[in-house]
N, C-alpha and C positions, 0 to 999 in steps of 0.2 A: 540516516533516516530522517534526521529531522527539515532537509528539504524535502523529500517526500510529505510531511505533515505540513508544512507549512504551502505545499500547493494544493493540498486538500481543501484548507480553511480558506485557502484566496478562491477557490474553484465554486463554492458554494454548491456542490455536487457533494453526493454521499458516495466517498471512494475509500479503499482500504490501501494501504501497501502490503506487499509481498515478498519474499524473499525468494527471487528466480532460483529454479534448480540446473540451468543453464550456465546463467554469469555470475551468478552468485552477488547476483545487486539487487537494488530493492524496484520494485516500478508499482505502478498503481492502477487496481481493478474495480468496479462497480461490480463485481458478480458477489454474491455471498452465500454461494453453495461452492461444495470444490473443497478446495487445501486446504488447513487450518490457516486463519489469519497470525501475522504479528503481534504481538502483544507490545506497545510502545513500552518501554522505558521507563 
């Protein structure tokens, strides 16, 4: 996960990661209604 956060911060977008229920990887959404977000670390 910590490249997920570290392309949030270089993105200057307000983005979350997610933990897929598919691939079970993390990827990154703008939405913030829906799943429960990740809690970093």
């Amino acid at each position: 996960m910590p490249e997920a956060l570290g392309a949030i911060h270089a993105s200057g977008l307000t983005l979350r990661p997610y933990r897929c229920d598919r691939c079970f990887q993390y990827h990154l959404t703008s939405r913030t209604r829906g799943k429960r977000a990740v809690r970093p670390e």
